[in-house]
C-alpha positions as CSV (number, residue, x, y, z in Angstrom):
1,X,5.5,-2.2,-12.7
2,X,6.0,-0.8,-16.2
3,X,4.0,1.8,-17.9
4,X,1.4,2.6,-15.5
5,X,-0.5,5.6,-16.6
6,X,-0.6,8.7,-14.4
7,X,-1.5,12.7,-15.0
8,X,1.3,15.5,-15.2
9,X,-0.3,18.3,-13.7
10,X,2.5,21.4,-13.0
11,X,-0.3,23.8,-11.5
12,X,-2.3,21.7,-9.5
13,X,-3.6,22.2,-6.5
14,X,-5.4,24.9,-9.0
15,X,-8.7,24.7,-9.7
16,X,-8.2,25.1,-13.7
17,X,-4.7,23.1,-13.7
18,X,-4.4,21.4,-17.2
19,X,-3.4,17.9,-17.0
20,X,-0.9,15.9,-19.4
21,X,-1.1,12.1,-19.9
22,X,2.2,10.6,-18.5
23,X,3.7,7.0,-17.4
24,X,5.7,5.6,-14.8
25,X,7.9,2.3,-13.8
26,X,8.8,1.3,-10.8
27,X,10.5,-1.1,-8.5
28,X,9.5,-1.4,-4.6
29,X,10.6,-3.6,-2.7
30,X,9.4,-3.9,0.8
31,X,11.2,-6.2,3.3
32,X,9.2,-7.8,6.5
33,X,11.8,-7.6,9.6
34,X,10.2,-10.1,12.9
35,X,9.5,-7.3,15.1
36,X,5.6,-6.9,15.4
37,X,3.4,-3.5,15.3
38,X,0.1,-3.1,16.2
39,X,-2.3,0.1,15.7
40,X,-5.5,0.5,17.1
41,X,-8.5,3.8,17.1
42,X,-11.9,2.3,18.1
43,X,-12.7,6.2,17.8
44,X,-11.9,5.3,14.2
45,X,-12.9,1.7,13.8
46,X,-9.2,1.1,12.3
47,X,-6.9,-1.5,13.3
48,X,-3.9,-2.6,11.6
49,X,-1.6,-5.6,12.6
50,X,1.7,-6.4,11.6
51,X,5.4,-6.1,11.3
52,X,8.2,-3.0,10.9
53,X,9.8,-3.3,7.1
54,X,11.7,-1.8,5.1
55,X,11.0,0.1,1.9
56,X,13.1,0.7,-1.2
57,X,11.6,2.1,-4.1
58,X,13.5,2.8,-7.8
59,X,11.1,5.4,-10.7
60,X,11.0,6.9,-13.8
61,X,8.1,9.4,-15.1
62,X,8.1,9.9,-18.9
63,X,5.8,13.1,-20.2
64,X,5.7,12.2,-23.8
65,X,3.8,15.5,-25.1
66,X,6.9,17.8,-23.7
67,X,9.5,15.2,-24.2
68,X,10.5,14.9,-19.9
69,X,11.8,12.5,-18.8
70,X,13.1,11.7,-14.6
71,X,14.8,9.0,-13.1
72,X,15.4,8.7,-8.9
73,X,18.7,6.8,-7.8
74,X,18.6,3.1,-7.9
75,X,16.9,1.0,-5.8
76,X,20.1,0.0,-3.6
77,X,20.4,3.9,-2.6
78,X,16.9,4.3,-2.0
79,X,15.8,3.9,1.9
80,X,12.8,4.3,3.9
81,X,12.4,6.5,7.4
82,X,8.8,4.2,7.6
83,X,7.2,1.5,6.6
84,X,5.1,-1.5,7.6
85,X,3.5,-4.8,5.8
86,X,0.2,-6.1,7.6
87,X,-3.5,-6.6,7.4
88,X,-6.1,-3.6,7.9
89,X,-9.3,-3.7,9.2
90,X,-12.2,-0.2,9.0
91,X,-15.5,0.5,9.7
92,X,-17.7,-1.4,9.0
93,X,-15.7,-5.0,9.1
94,X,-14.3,-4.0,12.6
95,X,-17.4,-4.0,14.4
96,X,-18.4,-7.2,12.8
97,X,-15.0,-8.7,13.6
98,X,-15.1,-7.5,16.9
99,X,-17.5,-9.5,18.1
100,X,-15.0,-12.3,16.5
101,X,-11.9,-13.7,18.0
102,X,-8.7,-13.4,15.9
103,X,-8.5,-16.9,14.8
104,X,-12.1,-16.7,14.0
105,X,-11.8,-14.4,12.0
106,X,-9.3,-15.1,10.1
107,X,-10.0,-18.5,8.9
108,X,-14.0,-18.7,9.3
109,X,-17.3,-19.7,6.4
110,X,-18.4,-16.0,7.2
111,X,-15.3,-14.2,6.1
112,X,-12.7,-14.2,3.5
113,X,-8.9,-13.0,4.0
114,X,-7.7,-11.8,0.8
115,X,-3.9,-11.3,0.5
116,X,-2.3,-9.7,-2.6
117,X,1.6,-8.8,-3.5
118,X,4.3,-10.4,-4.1
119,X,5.5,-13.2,-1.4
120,X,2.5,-12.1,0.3
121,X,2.6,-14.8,3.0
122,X,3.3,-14.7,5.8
123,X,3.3,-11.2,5.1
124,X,1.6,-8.4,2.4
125,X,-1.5,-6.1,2.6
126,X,-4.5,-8.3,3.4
127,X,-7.6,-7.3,3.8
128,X,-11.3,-8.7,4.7
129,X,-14.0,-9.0,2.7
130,X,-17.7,-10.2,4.2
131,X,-19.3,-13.4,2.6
């Protein structure tokens, strides 16, 4: 992604921190492996289902108004100590899907999966969306 606008903000967490328009591009790449993960919190309503990945990830941030400028280390030097690629499910569509089986779910008239990413399939953040 290229030129996605953030905030430069040097004194937050302060109430009165001034903010400075800024942008940023990025590379990250995330890579699937075929071992499957699976966390569950009915306290929560929150279940995600998936597999363990990899995550590499390559920036630079440029503050125009003070002329800064940062770049990380490339992409091939860049590793992850977590990461996962999956669908989530919260609140309010768990305890409808719970009355669901999986494969109802997934593929019935009353609900809509909705992947996004790159190379989503088979894997990629997905998430429901009620009809």
């Amino acid at each position: 992604m290229t030129d996605v606008p953030i905030i430069d903000q040097p004194r937050w967490p302060a109430m009165d921190a001034a903010t400075t328009p800024a942008f940023m591009d990025f590379k990250l790449l995330f890579t699937a492996t075929d071992e499957p993960v699976k966390y569950e919190d009915p306290a929560h309503q929150y279940r995600f289902e998936g597999f363990k990945a990899s995550a590499h990830l390559e920036a630079a941030i440029r503050v125009a108004s003070i002329d800064f400028t940062f770049k990380t280390d490339p992409l091939e030097s860049s590793k992850s100590d977590f990461a996962v690629m999956g669908s989530e499910v919260k609140r309010k569509v768990l305890r409808s899907c719970k009355k669901l089986k999986r494969s109802t779910w997934q593929n019935s008239g009353n609900w809509q999966r909705k992947r996004s990413g790159p190379g989503s399939e088979p894997f990629g953040r997905a998430t429901l969306k009620r009809l």
